[in-house]
N, CA and C atoms as a LAMMPS dump frame, in Angstrom:
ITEM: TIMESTEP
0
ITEM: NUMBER OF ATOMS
216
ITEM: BOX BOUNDS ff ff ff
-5.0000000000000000e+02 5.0000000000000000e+02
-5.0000000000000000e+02 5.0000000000000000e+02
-5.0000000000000000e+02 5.0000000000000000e+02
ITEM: ATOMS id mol type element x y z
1 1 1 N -218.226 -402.279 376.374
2 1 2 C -219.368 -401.373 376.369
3 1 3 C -220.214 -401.579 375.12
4 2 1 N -219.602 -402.364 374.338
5 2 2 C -220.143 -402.322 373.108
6 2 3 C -221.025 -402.947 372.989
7 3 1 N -221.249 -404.167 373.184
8 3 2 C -222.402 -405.365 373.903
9 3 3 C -223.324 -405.291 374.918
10 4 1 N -223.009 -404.065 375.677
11 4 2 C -224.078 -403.788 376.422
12 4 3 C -224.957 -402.928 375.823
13 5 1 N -223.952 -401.841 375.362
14 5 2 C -224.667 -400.943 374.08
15 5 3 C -225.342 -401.137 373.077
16 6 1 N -225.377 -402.486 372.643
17 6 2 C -226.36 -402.978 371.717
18 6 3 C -227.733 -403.686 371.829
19 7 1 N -227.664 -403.933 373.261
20 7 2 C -228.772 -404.6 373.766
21 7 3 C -229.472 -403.458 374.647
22 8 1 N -228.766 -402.381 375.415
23 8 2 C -229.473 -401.163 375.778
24 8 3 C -230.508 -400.538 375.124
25 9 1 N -229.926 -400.318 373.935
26 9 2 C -230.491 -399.288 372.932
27 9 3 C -231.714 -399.919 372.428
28 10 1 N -231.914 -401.354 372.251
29 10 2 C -232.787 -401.343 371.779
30 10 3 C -234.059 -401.485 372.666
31 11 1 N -233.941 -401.09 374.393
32 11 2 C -235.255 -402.096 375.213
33 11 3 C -235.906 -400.382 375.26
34 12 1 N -235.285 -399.412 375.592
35 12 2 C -236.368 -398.514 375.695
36 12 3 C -236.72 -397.523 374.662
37 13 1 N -236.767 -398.372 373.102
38 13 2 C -237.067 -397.404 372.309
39 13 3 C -238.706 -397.345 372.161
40 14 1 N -239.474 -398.705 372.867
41 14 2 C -240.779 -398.497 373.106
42 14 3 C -241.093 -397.555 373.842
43 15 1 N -240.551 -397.396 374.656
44 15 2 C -240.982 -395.98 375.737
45 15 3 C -240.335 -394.25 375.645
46 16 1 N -239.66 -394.129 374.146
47 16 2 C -239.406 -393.3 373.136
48 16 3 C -238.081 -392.597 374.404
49 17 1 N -237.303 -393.509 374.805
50 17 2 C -236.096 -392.826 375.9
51 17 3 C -235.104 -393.004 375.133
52 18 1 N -234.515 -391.578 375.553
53 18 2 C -233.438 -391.798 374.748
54 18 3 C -231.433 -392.019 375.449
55 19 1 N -230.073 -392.9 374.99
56 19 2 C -229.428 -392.547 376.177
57 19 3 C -229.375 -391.052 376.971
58 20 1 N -229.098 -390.935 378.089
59 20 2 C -229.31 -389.518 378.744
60 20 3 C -230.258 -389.249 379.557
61 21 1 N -231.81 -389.83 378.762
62 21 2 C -232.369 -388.941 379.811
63 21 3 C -232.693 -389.851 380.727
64 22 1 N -233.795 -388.958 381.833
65 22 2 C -233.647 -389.343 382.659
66 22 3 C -234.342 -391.043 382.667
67 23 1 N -233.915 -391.606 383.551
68 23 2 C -234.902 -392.837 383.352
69 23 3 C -234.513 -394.078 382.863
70 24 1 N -233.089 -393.488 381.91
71 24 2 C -232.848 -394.275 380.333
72 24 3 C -232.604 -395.96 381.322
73 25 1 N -231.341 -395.821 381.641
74 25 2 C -230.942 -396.969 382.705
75 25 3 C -231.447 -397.66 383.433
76 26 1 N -232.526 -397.159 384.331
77 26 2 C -233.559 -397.511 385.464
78 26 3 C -234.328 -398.524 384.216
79 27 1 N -235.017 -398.056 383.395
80 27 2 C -235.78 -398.508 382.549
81 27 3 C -235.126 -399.947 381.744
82 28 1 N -233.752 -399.2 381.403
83 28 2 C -233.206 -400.876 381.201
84 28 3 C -232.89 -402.123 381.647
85 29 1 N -232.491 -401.847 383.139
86 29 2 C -232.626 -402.614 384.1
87 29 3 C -233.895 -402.933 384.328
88 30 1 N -234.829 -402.251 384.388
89 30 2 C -236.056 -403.059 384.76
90 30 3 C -236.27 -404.081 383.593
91 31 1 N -236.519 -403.801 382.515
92 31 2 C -236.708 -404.346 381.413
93 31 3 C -235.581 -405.832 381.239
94 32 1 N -234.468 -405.641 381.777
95 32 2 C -233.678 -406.571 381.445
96 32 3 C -234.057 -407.711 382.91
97 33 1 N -234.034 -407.623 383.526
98 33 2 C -234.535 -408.176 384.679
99 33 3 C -236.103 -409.231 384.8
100 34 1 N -236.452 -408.21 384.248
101 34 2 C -238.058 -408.474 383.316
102 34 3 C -237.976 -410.154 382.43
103 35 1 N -236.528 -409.912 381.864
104 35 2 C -236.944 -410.891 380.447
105 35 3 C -235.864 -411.865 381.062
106 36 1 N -234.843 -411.431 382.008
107 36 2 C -233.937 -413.031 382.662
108 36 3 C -234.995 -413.224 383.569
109 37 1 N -235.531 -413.031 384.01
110 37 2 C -236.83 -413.499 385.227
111 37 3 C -237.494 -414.409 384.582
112 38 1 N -238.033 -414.231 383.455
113 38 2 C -239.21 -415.139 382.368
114 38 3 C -238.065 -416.118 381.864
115 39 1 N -236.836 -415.79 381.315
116 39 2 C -236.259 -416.788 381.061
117 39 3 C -236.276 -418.351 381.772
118 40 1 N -235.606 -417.749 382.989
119 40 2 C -235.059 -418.477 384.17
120 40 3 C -236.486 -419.339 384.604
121 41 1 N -237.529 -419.128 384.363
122 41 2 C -239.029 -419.056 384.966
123 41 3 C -239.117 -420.892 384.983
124 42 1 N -239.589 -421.413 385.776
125 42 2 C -239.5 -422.893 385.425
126 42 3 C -238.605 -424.047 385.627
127 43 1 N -237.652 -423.303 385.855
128 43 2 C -236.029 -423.934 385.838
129 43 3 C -235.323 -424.597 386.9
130 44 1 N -236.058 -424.279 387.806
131 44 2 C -235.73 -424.001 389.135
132 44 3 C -234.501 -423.989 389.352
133 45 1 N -233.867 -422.463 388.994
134 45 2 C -232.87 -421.583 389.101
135 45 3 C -232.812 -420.328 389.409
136 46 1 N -232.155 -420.224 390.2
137 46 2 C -232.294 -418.622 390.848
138 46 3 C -231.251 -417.616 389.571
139 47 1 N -232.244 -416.48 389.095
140 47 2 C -232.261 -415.613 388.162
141 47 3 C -230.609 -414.696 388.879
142 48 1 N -230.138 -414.163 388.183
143 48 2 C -229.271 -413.067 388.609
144 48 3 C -229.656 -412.606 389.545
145 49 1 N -229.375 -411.937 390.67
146 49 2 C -229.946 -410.644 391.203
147 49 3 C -229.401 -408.933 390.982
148 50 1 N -230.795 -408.507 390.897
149 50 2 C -230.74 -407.135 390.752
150 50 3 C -229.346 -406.791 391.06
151 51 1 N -229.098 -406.469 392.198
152 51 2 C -227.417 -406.124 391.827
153 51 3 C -226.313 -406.722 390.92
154 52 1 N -226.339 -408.01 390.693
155 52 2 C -226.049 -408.026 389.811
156 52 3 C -226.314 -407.701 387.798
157 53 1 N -227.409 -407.76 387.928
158 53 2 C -228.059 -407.125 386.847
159 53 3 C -227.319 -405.257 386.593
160 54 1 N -227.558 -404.53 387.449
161 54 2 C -227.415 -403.34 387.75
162 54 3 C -225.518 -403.288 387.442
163 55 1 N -224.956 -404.191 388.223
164 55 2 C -223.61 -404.134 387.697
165 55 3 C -223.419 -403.717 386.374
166 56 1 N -223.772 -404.99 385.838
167 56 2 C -223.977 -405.173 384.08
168 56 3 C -223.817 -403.823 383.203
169 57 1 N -224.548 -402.82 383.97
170 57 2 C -225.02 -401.631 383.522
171 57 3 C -223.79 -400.376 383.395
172 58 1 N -223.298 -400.925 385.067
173 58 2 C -222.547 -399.885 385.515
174 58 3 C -221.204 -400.056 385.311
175 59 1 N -221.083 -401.643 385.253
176 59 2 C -219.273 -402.052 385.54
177 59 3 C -218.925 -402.324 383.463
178 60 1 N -219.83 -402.348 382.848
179 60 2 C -220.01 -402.814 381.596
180 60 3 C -219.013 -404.234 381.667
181 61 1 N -220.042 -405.211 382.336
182 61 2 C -219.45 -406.499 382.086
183 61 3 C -220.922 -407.284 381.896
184 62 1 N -221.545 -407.136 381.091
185 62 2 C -222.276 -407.557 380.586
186 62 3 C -222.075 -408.799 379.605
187 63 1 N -222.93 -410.373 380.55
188 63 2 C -221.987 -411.554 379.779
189 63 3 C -222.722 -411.928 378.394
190 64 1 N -221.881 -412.976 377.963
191 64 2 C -222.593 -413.04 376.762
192 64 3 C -223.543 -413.845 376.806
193 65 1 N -223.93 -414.79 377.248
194 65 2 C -225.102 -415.387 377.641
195 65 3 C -226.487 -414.693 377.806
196 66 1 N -226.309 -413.711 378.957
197 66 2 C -227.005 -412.433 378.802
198 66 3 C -227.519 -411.888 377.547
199 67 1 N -226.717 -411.309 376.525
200 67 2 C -226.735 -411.073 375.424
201 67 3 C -227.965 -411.967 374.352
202 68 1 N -227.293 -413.464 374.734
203 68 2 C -227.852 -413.968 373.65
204 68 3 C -229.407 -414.552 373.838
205 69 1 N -229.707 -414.557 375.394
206 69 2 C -231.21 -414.438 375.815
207 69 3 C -231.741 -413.066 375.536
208 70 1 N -231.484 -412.175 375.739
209 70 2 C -232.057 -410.893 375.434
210 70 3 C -231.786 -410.626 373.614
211 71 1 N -231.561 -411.536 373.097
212 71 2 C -231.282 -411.403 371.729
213 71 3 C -232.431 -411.718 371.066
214 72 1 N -232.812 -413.224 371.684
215 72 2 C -233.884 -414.402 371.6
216 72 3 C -235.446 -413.623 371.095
C-alpha cells in the first residue's frame, strides 16, 4: 500500500482532493491512466486496461514499473 500511497497522494493535490473525499480515487485513476496512455503512446503497445489500472487501486498491487513512469 505503501507505493501506491506515494504516487496517489501526489496526482490530486492539483485538484485540492483530499484521501476520503469524494472523488479522491476516481480522480486517480483517471489521472493515472491519463499518463500510462501518453506513455505507451507510439509504441505500438496496448496500455493496461482500465480494469486493470483500477485493480492497482483496489487490490494494492501496484507494479513497480508503474511507479517509476508515474515518477518520470
Amino acid at each position: 500500500m505503501a507505493r501506491m500511497t506515494a504516487i496517489a497522494d501526489k496526482l490530486p493535490k492539483a485538484q485540492g482532493l483530499l484521501i476520503g473525499d469524494h472523488g479522491y480515487k476516481a480522480f486517480c485513476i483517471n489521472d493515472v491512466i491519463s499518463k500510462i496512455n501518453n506513455f505507451y503512446e507510439g509504441t505500438n503497445v496496448q496500455p493496461p486496461t482500465r480494469r486493470t489500472i483500477e485493480g492497482w487501486f483496489y487490490k494494492d498491487s501496484f507494479p513497480g514499473w508503474a511507479i517509476a513512469v508515474l515518477s518520470k
